[in-house]
C-alpha positions in Angstrom: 10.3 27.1 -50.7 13.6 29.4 -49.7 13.0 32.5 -48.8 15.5 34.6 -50.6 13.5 36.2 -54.0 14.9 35.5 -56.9 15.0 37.3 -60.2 17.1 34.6 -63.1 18.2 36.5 -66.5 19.2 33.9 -69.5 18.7 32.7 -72.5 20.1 29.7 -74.0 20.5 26.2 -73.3 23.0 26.7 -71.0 21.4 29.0 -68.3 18.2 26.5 -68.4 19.9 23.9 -66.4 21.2 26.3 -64.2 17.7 27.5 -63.8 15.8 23.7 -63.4 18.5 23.2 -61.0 17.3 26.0 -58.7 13.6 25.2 -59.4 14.0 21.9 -58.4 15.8 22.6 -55.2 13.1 25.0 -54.1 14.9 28.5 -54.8 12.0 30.8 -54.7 12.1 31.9 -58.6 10.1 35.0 -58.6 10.7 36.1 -62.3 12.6 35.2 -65.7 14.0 37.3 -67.8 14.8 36.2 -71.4 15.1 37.3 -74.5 12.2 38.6 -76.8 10.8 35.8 -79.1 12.4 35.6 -82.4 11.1 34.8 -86.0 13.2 31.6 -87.3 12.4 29.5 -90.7 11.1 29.6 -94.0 7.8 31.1 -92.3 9.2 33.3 -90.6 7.2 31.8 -87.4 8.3 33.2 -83.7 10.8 30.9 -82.0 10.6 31.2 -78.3 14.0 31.1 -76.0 15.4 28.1 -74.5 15.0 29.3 -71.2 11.3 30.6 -71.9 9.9 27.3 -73.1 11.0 25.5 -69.6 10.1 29.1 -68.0 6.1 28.7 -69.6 6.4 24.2 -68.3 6.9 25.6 -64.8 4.5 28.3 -64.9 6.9 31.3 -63.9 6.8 34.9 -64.5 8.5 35.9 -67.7 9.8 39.3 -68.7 10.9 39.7 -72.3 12.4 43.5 -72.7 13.4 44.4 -76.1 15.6 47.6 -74.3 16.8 46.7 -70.8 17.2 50.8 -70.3 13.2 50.5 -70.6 11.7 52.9 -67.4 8.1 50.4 -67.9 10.5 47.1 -67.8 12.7 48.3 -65.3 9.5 49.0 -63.1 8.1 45.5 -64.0 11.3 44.3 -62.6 10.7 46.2 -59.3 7.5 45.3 -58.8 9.2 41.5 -58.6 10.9 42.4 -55.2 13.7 40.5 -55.8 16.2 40.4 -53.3 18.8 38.6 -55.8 19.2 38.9 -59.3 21.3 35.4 -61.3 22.7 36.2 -64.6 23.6 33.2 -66.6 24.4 33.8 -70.7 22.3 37.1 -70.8 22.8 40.8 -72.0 24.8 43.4 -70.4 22.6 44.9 -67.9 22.2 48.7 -67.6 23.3 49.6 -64.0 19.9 50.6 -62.9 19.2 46.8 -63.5 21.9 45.4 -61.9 21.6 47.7 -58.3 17.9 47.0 -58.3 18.0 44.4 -55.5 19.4 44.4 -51.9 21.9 41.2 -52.4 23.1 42.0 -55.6 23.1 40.2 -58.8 26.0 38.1 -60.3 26.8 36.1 -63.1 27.8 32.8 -63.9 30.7 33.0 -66.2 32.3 29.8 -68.3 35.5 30.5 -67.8 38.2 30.9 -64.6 38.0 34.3 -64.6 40.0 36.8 -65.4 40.8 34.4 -68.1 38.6 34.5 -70.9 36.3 37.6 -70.4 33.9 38.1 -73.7 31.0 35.2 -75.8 32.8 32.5 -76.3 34.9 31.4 -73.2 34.2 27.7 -74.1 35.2 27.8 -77.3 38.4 29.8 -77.1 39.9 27.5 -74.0 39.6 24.6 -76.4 41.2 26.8 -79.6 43.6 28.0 -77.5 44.9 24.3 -76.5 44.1 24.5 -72.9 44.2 21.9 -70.5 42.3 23.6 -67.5 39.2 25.4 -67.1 36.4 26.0 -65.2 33.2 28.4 -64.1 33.5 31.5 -61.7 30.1 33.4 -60.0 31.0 37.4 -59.5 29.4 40.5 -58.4 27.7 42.8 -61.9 30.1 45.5 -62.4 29.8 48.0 -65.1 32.5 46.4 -67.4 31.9 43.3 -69.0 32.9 39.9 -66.7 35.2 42.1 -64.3 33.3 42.6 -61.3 34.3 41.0 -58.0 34.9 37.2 -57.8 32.8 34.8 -55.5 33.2 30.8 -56.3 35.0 29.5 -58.8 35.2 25.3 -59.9 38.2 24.2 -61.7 37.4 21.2 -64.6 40.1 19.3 -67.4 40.2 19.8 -70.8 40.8 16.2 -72.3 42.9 16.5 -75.6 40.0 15.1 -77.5 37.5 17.9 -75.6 34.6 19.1 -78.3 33.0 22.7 -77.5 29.9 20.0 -76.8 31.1 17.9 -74.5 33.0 20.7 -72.4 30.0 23.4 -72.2 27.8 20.1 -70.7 30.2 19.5 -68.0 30.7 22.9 -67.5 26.8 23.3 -67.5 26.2 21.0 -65.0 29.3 22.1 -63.0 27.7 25.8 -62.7 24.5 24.7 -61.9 26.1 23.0 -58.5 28.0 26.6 -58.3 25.2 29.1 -58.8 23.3 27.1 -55.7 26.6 27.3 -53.7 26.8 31.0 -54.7 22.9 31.4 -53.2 23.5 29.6 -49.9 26.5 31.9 -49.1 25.0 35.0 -49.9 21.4 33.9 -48.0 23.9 32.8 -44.7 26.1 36.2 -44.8 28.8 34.4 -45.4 30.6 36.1 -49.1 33.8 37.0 -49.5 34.9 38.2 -52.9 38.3 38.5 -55.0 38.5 41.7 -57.1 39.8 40.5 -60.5 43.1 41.6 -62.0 43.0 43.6 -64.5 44.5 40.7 -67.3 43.6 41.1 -71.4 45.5 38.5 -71.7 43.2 35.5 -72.9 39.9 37.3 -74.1 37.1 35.8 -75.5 35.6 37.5 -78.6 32.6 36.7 -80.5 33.0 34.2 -82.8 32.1 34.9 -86.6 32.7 34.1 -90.3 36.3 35.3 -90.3 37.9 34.0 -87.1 36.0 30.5 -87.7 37.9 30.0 -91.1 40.7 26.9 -90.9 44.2 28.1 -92.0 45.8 25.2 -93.4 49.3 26.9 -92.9 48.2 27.3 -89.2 50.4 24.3 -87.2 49.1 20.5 -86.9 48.1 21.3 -83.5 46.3 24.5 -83.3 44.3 23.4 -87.1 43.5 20.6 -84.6 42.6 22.5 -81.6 40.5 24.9 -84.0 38.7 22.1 -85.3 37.4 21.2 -81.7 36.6 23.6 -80.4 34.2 24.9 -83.0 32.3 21.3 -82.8 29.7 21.0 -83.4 28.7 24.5 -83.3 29.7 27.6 -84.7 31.3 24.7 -86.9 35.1 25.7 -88.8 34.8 25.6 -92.5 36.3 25.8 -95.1 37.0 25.9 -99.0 37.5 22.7 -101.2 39.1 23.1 -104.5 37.9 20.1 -106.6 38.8 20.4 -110.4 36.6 23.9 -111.2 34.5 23.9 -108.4 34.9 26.1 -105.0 33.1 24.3 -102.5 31.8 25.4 -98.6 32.5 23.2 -96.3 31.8 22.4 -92.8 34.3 20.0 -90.5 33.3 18.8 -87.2 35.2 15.7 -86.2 38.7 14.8 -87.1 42.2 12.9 -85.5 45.9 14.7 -85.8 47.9 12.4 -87.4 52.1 13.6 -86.4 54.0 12.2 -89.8 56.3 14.0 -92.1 55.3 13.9 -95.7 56.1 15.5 -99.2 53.2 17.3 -100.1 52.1 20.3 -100.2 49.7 22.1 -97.8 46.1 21.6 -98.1 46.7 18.8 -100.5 43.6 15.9 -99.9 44.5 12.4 -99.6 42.1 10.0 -100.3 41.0 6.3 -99.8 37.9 4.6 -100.3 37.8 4.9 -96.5 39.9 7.6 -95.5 40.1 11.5 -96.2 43.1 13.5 -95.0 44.4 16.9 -95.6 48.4 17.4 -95.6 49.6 20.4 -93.1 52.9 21.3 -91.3 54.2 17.8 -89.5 51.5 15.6 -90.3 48.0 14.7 -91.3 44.1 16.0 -90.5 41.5 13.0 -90.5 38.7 14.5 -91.2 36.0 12.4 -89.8 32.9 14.2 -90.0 32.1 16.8 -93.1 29.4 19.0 -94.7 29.6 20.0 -97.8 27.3 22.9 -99.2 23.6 21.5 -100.4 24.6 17.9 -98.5 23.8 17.0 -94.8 26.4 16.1 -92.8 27.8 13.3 -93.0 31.1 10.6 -92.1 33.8 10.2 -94.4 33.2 7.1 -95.6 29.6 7.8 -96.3 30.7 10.9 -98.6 33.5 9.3 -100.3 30.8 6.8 -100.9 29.2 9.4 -103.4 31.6 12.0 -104.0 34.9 12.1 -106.3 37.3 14.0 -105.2 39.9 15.0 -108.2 43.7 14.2 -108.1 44.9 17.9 -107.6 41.9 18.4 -104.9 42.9 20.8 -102.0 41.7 23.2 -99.2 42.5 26.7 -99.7 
């Protein structure tokens, strides 16, 4: 076991395989924080974090603070000792919180900071048609993802990237980075970059509004869009099909370049095909949801579904 005591704040998916990655290299792990439990479902039953189920399998200490500004948590969190605090996909911490230890704390951030401060740094790069991106460790300052930089690990963006695909590598990639992060601070050896001060590229949260496809949007960014909301948020849409108005969710799909006569939004059918007519080409839409069906490939819905001649997206 290292020697350096460790307090690891996260929640999701994400920051657990940062966090196995440290367990099983023998980082001495002296607490998790995580978020409180949740009630999900029908019955309304408590769902427990991603990082607190493996936190529970390895038998560490778990903290779950409603209010981070809490004086009983924040002396919980002393009585840890921890010498360094990792921040992977957590809250904003109250400064009290993130001054507590002797070494610091920093946070693992999905982007190549200062690009794509804010929630979603994943998803945006993708949207946004990137080629490059990466993961950068920094320093807690009291501004959101601006505090001084440490490592940073560059990674491509294929043209066909998913959200999915890219936040695994990038996953994986920050795990490797986090442990590099620890060995420099335990040996003495940091040295930091203080950020710009770019707006540039941000990284908002994503919601029902800035999720919606705009068919009048170019072939490429509908595309882009598209991608980097699969599989989850998820862009949606609305089909008009004779009378009906109908959500609809739409994960995978090609970019077909062709000029054409119709009008935008219009939806093409075969028996095997579905495409939707933008500015210089096409939309194959490969994977769909329609409201009260599961998702499903094309072919399987045009299997059972009609759509009518005049059918379009608004």
């Amino acid at each position: 076991m290292k020697k350096t005591r460790i307090v690891f704040m996260g929640t999701p998916d994400f920051a657990v395989t940062i966090l196995k990655h440290l367990v099983d290299d023998h980082y001495n792990i002296v607490g998790v924080i995580t978020a409180p439990d949740k009630p999900s479902g029908r019955g309304r039953k408590l769902n427990q974090s991603a990082v607190k189920k493996y936190a529970l399998s390895e038998n560490l200490t778990i903290l779950q603070p409603k209010n981070l500004k809490d004086i009983g948590f924040q002396q919980e969190l002393q009585n840890l000792q921890a010498d360094l605090q990792i921040v992977v996909a957590f809250r904003m911490l109250p400064k009290t919180v993130w001054q507590m230890p002797k070494l610091g704390t920093f946070n693992l951030h999905a982007s190549l900071l200062p690009e794509y401060r804010g929630a979603a740094p994943i998803h945006w790069a993708i949207i946004n048609g990137e080629t490059k991106t990466g993961v950068t460790t920094f320093f807690i300052d009291d501004k959101i993802d601006t505090g001084a930089i440490i490592l940073q690990k560059s990674i491509t963006i294929a043209n066909t990237e998913t959200v999915g695909s890219l936040h695994d590598k990038l996953m994986f990639l920050g795990a490797d980075l986090v442990a590099k992060t620890i060995d420099l601070i335990d040996k003495g050896e940091i040295t930091t970059i203080k950020q710009p001060n770019l707006e540039e590229k941000s990284a908002p949260k994503l919601h029902t509004e800035n999720t919606k496809i705009d068919w009048q949007a170019s072939l490429d960014n509908i595309y882009n869009m598209i991608r980097g909301l699969n599989p989850f948020p998820t862009a949606w849409t609305t089909i008009k099909n004779n009378d009906d108005e109908i959500y609809t969710k739409i994960y995978s799909v090609d970019k077909l370049p062709e000029s054409h006569e119709y009008k935008i939004g219009t939806i093409i059918t075969t028996k095997k095909e579905l495409k939707v007519a933008v500015k210089n080409g096409y939309i194959r839409i490969n994977e769909i949801k329609l409201a009260g069906k599961k998702k499903m490939d094309t072919q399987s819905l045009l299997n059972g579904f009609s759509f009518s001649e005049n059918a379009k997206m608004l």
